[in-house]
C-alpha positions as CSV (number, residue, x, y, z in Angstrom):
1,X,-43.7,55.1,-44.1
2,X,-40.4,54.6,-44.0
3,X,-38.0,57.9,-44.7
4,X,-35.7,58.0,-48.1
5,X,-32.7,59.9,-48.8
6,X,-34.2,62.5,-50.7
7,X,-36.1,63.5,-47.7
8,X,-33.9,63.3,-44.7
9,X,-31.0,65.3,-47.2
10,X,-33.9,68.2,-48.0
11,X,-34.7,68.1,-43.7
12,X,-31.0,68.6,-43.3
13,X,-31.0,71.4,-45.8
14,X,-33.7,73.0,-43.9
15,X,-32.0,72.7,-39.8
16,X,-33.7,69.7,-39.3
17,X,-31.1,67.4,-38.1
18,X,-31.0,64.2,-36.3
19,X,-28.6,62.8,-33.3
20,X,-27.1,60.2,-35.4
21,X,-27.2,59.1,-38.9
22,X,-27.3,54.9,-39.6
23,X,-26.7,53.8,-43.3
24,X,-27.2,50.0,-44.1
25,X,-27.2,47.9,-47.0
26,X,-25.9,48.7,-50.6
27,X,-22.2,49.8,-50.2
28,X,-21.9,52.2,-53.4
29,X,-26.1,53.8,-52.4
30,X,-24.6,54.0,-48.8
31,X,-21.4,55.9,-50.0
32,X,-24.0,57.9,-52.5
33,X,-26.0,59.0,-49.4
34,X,-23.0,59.8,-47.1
35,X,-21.7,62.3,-49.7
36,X,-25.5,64.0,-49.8
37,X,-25.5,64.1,-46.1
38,X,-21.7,65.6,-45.7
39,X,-22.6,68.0,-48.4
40,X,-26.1,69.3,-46.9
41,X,-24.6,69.2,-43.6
42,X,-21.2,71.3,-43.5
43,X,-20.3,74.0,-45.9
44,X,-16.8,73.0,-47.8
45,X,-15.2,76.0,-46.3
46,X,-15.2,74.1,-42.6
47,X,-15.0,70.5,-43.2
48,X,-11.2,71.0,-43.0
49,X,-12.4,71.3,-39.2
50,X,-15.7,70.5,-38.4
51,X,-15.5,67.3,-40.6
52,X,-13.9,63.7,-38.8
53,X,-14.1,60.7,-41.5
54,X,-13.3,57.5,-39.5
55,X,-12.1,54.0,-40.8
56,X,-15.2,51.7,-39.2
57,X,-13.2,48.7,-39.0
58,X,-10.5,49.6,-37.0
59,X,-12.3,52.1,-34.5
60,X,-14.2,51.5,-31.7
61,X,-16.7,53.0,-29.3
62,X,-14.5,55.1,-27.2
63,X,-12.5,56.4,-30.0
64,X,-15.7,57.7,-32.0
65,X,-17.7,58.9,-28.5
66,X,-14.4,61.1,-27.7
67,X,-14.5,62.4,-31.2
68,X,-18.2,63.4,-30.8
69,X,-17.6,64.8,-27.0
70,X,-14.9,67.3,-28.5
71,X,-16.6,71.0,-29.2
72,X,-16.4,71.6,-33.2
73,X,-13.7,74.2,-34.2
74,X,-15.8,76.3,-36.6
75,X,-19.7,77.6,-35.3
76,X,-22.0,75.1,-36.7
77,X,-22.4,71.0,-37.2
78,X,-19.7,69.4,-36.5
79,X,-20.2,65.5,-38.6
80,X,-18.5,62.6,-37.3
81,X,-18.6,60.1,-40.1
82,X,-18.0,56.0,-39.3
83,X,-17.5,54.0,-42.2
84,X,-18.3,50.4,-42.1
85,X,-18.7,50.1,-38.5
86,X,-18.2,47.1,-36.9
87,X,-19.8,48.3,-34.0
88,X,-23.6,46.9,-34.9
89,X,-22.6,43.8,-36.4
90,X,-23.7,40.6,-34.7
91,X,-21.8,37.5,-33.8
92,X,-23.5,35.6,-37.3
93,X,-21.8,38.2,-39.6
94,X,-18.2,36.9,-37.9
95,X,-17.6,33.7,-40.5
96,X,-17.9,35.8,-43.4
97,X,-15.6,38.8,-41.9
98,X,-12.9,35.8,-41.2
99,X,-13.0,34.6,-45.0
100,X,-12.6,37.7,-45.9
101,X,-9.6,39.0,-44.1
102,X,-7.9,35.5,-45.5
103,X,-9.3,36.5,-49.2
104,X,-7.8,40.8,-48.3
105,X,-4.4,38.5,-47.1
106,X,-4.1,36.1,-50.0
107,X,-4.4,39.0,-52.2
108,X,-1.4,40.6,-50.8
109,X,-3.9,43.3,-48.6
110,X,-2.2,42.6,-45.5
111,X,-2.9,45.9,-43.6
112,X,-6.5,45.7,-44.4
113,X,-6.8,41.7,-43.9
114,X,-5.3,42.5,-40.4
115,X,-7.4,45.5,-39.7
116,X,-10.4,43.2,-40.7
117,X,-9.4,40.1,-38.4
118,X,-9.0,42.4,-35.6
119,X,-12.7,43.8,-36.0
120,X,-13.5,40.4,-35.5
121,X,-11.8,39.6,-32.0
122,X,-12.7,43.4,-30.8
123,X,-16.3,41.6,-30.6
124,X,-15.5,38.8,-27.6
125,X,-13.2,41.2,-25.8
126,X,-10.3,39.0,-27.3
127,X,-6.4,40.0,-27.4
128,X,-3.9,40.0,-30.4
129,X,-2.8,36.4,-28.5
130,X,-6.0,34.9,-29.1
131,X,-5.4,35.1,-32.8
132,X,-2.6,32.5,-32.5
133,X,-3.6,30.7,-29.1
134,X,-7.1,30.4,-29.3
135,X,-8.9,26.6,-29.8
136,X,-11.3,26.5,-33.0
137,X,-14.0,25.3,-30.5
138,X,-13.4,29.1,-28.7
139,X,-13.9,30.5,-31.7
140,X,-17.2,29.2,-32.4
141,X,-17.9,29.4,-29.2
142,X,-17.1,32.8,-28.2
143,X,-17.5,34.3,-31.7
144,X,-19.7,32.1,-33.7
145,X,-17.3,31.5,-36.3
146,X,-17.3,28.3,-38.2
147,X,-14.0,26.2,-37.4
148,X,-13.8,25.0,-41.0
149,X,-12.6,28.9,-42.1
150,X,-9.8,29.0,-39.8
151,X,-6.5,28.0,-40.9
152,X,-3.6,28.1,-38.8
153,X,-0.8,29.5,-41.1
154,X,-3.2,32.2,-42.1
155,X,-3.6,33.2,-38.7
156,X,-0.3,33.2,-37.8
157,X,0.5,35.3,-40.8
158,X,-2.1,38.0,-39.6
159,X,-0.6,38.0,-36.1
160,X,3.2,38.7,-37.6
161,X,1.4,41.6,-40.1
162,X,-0.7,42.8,-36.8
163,X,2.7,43.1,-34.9
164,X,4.9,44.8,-37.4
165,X,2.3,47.5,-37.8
166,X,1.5,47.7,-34.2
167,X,-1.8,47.7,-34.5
168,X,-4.2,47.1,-31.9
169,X,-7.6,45.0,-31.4
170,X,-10.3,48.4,-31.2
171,X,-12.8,48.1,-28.1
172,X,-15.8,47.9,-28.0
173,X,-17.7,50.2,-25.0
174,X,-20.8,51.5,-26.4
175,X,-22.5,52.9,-22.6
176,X,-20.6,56.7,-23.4
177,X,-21.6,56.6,-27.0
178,X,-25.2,56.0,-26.3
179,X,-25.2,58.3,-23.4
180,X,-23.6,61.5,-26.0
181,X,-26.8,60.3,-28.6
182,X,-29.2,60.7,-26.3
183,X,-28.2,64.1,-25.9
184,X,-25.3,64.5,-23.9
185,X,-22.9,65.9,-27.2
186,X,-22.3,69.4,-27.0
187,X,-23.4,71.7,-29.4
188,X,-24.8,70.8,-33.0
189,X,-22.4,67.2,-33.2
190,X,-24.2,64.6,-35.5
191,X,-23.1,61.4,-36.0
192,X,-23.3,59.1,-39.3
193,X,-22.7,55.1,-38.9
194,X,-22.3,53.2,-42.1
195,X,-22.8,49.3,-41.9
196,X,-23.7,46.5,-44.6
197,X,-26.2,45.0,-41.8
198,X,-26.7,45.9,-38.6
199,X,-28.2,43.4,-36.1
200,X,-30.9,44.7,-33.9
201,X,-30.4,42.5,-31.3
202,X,-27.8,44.8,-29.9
203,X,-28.1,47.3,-27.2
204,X,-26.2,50.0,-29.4
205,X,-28.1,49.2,-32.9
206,X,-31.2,49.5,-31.1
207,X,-30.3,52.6,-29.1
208,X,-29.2,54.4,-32.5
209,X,-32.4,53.5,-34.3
210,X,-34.6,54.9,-31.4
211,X,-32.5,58.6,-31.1
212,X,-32.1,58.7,-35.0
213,X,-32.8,57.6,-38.4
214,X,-32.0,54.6,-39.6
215,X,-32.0,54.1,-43.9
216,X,-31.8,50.6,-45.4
217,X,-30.3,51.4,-49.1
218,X,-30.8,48.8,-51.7
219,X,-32.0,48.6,-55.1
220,X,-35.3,47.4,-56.2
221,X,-36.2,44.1,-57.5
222,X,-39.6,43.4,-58.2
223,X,-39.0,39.9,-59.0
224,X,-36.8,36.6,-58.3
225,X,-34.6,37.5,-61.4
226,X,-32.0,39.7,-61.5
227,X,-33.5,41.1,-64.8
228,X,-36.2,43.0,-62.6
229,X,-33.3,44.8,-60.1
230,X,-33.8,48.8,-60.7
231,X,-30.3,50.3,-60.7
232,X,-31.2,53.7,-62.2
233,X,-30.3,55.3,-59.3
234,X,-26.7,54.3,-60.6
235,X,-27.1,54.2,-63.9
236,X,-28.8,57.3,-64.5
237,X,-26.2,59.8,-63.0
238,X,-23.3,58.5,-64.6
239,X,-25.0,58.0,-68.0
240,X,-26.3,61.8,-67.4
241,X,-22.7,63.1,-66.3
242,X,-20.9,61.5,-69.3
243,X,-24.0,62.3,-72.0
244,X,-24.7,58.2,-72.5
245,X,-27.5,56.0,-73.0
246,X,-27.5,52.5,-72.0
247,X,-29.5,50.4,-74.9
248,X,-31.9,47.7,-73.1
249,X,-30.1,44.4,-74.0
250,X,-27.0,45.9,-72.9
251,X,-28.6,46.9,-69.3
252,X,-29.7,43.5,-68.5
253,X,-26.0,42.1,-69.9
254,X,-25.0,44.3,-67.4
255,X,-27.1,43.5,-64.4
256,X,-26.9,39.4,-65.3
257,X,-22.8,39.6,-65.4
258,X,-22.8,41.5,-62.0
259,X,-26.0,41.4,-60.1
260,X,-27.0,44.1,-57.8
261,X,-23.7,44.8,-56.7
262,X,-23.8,48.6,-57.2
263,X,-20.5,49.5,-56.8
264,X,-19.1,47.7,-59.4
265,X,-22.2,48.1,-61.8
266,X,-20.9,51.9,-61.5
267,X,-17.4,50.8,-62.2
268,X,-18.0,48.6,-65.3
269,X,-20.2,51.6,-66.6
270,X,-17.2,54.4,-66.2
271,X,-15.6,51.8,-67.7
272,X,-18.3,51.7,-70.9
273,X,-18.4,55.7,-71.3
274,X,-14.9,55.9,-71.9
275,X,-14.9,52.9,-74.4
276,X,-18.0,54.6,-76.6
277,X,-15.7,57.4,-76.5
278,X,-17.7,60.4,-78.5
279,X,-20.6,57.7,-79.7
280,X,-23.8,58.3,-77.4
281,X,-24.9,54.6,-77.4
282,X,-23.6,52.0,-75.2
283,X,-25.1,48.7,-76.8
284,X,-24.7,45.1,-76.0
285,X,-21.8,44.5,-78.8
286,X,-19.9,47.2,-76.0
287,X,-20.5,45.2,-73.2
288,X,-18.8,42.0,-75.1
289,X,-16.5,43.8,-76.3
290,X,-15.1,45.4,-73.0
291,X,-15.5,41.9,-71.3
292,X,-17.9,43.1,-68.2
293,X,-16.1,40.9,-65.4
294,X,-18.9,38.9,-63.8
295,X,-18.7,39.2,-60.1
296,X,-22.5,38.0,-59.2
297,X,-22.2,36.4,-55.9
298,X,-25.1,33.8,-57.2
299,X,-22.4,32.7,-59.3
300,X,-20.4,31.3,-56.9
301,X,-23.4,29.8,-55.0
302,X,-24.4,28.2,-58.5
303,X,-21.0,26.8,-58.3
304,X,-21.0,25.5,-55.1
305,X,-24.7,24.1,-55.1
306,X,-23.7,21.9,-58.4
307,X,-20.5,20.9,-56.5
308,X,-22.7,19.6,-53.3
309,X,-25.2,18.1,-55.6
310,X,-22.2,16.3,-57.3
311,X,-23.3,17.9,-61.3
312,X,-19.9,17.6,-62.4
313,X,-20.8,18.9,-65.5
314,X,-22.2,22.2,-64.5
315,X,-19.7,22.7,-61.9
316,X,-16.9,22.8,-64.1
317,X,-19.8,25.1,-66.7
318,X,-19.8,27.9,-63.8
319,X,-15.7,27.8,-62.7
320,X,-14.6,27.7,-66.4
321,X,-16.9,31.1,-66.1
322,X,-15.6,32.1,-63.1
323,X,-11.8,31.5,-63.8
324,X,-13.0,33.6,-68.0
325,X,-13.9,36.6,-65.6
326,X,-11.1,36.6,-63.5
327,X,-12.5,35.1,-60.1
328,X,-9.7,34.7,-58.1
329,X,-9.8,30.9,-57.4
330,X,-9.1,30.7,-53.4
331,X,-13.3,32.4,-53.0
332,X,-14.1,29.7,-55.8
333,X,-12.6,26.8,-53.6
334,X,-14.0,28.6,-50.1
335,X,-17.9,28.3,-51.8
336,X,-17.4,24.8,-52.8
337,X,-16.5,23.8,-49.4
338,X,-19.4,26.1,-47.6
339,X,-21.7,24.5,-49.6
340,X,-20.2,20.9,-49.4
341,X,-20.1,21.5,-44.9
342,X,-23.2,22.8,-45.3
343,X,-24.9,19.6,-47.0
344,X,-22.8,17.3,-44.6
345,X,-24.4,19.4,-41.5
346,X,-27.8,18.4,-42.9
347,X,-27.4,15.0,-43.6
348,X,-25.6,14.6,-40.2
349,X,-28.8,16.2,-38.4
350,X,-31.3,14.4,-40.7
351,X,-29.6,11.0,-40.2
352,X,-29.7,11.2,-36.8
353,X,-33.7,11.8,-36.7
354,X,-34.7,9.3,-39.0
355,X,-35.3,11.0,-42.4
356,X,-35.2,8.8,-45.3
357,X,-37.2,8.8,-48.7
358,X,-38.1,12.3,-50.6
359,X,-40.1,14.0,-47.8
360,X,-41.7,17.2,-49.2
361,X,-40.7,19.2,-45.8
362,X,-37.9,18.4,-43.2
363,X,-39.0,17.8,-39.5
364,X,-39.0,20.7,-37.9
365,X,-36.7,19.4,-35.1
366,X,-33.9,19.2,-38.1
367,X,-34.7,23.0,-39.1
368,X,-33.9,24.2,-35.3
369,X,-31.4,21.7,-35.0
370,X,-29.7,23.0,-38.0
371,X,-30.5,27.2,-36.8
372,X,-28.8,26.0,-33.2
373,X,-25.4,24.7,-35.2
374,X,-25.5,27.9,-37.7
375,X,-25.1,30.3,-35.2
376,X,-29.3,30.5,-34.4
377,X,-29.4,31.5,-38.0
378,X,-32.2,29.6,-38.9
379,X,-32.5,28.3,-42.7
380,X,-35.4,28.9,-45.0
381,X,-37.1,25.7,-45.1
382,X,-37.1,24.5,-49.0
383,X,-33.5,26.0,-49.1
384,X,-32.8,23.4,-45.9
385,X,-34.8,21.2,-47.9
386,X,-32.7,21.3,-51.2
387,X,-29.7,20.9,-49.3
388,X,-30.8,17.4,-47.7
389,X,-31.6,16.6,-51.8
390,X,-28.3,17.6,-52.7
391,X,-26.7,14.8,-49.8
392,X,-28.3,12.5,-51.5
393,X,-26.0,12.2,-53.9
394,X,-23.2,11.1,-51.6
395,X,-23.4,7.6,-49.6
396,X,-23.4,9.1,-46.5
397,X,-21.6,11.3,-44.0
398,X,-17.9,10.0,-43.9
399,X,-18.4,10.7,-47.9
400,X,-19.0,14.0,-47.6
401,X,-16.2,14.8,-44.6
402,X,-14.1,13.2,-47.2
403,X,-15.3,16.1,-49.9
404,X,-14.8,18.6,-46.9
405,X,-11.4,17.2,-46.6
406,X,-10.4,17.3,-50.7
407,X,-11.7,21.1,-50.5
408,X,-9.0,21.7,-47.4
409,X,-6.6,20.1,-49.6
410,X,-7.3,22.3,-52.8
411,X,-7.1,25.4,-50.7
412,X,-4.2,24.6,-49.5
413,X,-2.3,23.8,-52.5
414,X,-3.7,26.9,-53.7
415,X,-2.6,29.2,-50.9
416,X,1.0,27.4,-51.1
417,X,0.8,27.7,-55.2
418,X,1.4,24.3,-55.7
419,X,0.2,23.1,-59.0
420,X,-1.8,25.7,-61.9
421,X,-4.8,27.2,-60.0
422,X,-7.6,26.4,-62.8
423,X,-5.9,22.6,-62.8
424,X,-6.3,22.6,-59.0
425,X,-10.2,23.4,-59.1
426,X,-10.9,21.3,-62.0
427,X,-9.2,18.2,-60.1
428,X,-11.6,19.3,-56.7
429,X,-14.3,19.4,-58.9
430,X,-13.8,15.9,-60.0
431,X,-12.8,14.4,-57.2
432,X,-16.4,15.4,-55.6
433,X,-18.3,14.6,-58.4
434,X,-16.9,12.1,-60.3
435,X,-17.2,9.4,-57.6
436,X,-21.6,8.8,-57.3
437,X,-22.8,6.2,-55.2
């Protein structure tokens, strides 16, 4: 039976420590555990010392191995603590890591947008030169990112941020790390690694999982909807600190608008105490009220589904509710276009073995196909199977690369503000779905 937080933090209590420490999964339940851990681990009085907190995405192997290697200050545990590692990540996490250092950048988060892109060539050994000089085909290639998330002058905006902060691509030597958790730190040095999802295909992943613990944080959902997703263990200690209850309706407001993102589920809740003020009742009239942003990432794959599909109608439905929250419209544009390369990578592998009609299942020679051009990431079946339904509504392949092509045009008129931003989507949105075969 697997171990839960509860029991590894009462262990710690107790002198029974492991090597190293791996948190995946939910970022706020991962944060939530680290700050059990830190707190059953060192006493306040030596974390001044015996206490290292290291930025994950911008440190590598040898940096956090030297910190472990070093003899603690104060008697005791010394707790080296990596957040967001980038260490365990595979090469199919990369695409999403790119898109999001050009979200950090368009935001105006150019340290961190940098920071993030060069966690990204620290995994193929690459050099800050590579950011500018390397081919999309290398990048696929050597990182298994997706060509159609690279742009050029984002790139060569991240190399001129990367320069005038001197920073550095980290690197990424695990052998004196692994050799240090299997026993080779001095004294009582413990180690905890944070990371959204670690791939166990790696040497290091697998090496930390066999000398230590390894706790996979998410909330419960005993169902498909997001109406059965537990989140008391958020709910219930900020209600309890500020003296709240959270009426039923108002719960499941909360947990359609924003899904089982924890973190912000905690926000939006802080957020509703201090509304209520000195009432005790936080109902759903609050939640409307307040204006709960919704950030559910199945919104934008709603969105982008119903823009592949070509359902003009409920496309513009979910980005008129997108653009009402305040969804920053570059992520809108980037999920339209995933979804719309996505259904022209289907219809291009299905053409080319034969498949016509409705079939109730794709050939499995398309499904493998389709895993060896994802990155070996291989598809669910019926999802595979509802993208090939959603190509049929375009006439064929040179109709969707034509889609792909409007979406490279809408992102960059957005990224160049060239025209209203809501105007810009709305015109993508009928340009892909108002032409039908």
């Amino acid at each position: 039976m697997a171990e839960t937080v509860d029991q590894i933090v009462e262990a710690a209590k107790a002198g029974e420590t492991r090597p190293v420490y791996l948190l995946s999964g939910d970022e706020f339940l991962v944060r939530q555990a680290v700050g059990r851990l830190v707190d059953a681990l060192v006493p306040a009085s030596a974390r001044d010392f015996n206490l290292v907190e290291l930025d994950g995405a911008v440190t590598d192997a040898k940096t956090i191995a030297s910190h472990l290697a070093q003899v603690p200050m104060f008697p005791g545990i010394k707790l080296v603590v990596v957040l967001d590692t980038t260490l365990l990540s595979g090469k199919q996490d990369l695409t999403p890591e790119v898109e999001r250092a050009a979200t950090l950048l368009a935001d105006g988060k150019e340290k961190l947008a940098a920071r993030r892109i060069l966690s990204v060539l620290s995994r193929g050994g690459w050099s800050v030169d590579d950011l500018t000089g390397a081919s999309h085909g290398r990048w696929h290639k050597e990182l298994g990112v997706d060509p159609g998330v690279l742009d050029e002058a984002v790139l060569a905006r991240l190399a001129e941020v990367v320069s005038a902060e001197g920073l550095r691509v980290p690197e990424g030597e695990t052998e004196t790390l692994e050799r240090l958790l299997a026993g080779g730190a001095p004294g009582k040095n413990l180690l905890v690694l944070t990371c959204e999802k670690p791939d166990r295909r790696l040497s290091i992943t697998r090496h930390v999982e066999s000398e230590g613990v390894h706790l996979v944080l998410k909330a419960e959902q005993r169902g498909r909807s997001v109406d059965t997703l537990d989140i008391g263990a958020v709910t219930g200690a900020i209600l309890a600190e500020h003296g709240k209850t959270l009426d039923r309706d108002a719960e499941l407001a909360l947990k359609r608008a924003i899904g089982g993102e924890m973190r912000l589920i905690a926000g939006e809740l802080e957020k509703l105490c201090l509304y209520v003020g000195d009432r005790r009742r936080i109902t759903l009239d609050d939640i409307e009220s307040v204006g709960v942003t919704r950030v559910r990432e199945e919104a934008f794959w709603e969105l982008g589904s119903a823009a592949s599909g070509r359902d003009l109608a409920a496309a513009l439905w979910y980005a008129h509710d997108a653009f009402d929250h305040g969804r920053h419209p570059i992520p809108m544009v980037a999920s339209i276009a995933g979804a719309v390369r996505r259904t022209l990578e289907v219809r291009t592998v299905a053409d080319r073995h034969g498949v016509r009609g409705r079939p109730r299942n794709l050939p499995a020679a398309v499904v493998d196909e389709v895993a060896k051009a994802r990155g070996g990431r291989k598809p669910h079946p019926f999802a595979l199977l509802k993208e090939w339904e959603r190509s049929r509504a375009w006439s064929g392949t040179d109709d969707l690369a034509r889609g792909l092509r409007a979406c490279r045009d809408a992102d960059a008129a957005l990224k160049r503000s060239r025209g209203d931003p809501r105007l810009v989507v709305e015109r993508l949105l009928v340009d892909l779905c108002g032409r039908r075969p």
